[in-house]
C-alpha positions in Angstrom: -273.9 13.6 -63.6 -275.8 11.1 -61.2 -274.0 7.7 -62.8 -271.5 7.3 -60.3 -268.9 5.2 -61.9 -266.0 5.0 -60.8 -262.9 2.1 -60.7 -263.2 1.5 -56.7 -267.2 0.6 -57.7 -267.5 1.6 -53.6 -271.0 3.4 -55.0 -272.2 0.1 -57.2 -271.4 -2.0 -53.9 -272.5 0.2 -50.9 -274.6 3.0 -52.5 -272.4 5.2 -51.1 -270.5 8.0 -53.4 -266.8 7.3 -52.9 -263.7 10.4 -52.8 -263.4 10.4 -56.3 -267.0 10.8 -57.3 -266.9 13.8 -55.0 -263.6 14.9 -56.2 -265.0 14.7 -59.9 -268.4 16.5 -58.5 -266.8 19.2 -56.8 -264.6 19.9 -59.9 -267.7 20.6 -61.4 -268.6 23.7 -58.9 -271.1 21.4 -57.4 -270.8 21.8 -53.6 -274.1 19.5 -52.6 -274.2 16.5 -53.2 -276.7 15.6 -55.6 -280.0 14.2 -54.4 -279.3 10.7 -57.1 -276.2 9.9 -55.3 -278.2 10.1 -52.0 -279.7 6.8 -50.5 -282.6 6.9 -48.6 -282.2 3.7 -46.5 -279.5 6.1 -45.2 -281.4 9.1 -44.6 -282.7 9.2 -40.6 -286.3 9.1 -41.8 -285.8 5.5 -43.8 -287.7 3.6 -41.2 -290.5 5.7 -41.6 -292.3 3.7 -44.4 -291.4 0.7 -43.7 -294.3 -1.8 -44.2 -295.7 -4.1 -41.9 -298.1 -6.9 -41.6 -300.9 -6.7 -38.5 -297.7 -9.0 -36.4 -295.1 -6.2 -37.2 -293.6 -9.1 -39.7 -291.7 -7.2 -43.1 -294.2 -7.7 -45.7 -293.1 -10.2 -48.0 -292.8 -7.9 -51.2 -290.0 -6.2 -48.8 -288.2 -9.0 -48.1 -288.0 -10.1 -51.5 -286.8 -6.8 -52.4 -284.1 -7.0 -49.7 -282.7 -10.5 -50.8 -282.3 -9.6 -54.4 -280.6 -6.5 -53.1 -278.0 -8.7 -51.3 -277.7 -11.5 -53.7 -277.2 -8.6 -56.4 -274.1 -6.5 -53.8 -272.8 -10.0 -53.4 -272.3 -11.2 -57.2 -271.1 -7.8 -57.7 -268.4 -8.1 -55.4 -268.0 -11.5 -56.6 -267.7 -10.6 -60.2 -265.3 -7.7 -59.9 -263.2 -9.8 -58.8 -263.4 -12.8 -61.6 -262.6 -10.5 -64.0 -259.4 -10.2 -63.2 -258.2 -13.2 -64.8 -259.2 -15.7 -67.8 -258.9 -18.4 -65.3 -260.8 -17.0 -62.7 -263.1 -15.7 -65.2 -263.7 -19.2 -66.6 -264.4 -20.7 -63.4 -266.4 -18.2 -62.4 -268.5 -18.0 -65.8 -269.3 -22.3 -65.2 -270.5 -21.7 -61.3 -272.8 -19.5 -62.7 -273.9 -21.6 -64.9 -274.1 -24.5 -63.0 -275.9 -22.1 -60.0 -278.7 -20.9 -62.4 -279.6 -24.8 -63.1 -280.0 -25.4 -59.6 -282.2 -22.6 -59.1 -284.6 -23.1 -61.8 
């Protein structure tokens, strides 16, 4: 129920469930929406745990977490659409590649 897959991937790239999850959820007499399919960085009381240092700074544990989440939406994105071809695929497969030796 709470996988949210779908071929517009709008809930793998922005968390957010798109129409046709809902369309599909409704079908199944489910008028909520589930609480898995529900974000909390967009709930009004997200802020609320936020961590801090004694200077207000993000703690660095939470900016980490926050940079793998972007890097992770971004080759997402980026992936979806290098599958589309063999050539982009290729080329795509080789940046990678050559990426992960110049960050090790």
């Amino acid at each position: 129920m709470c996988e949210g897959v779908c071929e517009c991937h709008l809930y793998e790239f922005a968390g957010i469930p798109c129409a046709h999850i809902l369309k599909v959820v409704s079908k199944l007499d489910v008028y909520e929406i589930p609480k898995c399919f529900i974000n909390e960085r967009w709930l009004k009381r997200a802020n609320r745990f936020r961590r801090v240092d004694k200077e207000g700074s993000l703690c660095q544990e939470q900016v980490d977490a926050m940079n793998l989440s972007y890097l992770c939406q971004e080759a997402t994105k980026w992936v979806c659409v290098a599958s589309q071809t063999l050539v982009s695929y290729k080329v795509s497969l080789d940046g990678l590649r050559e990426l992960g030796t110049k960050v090790s």
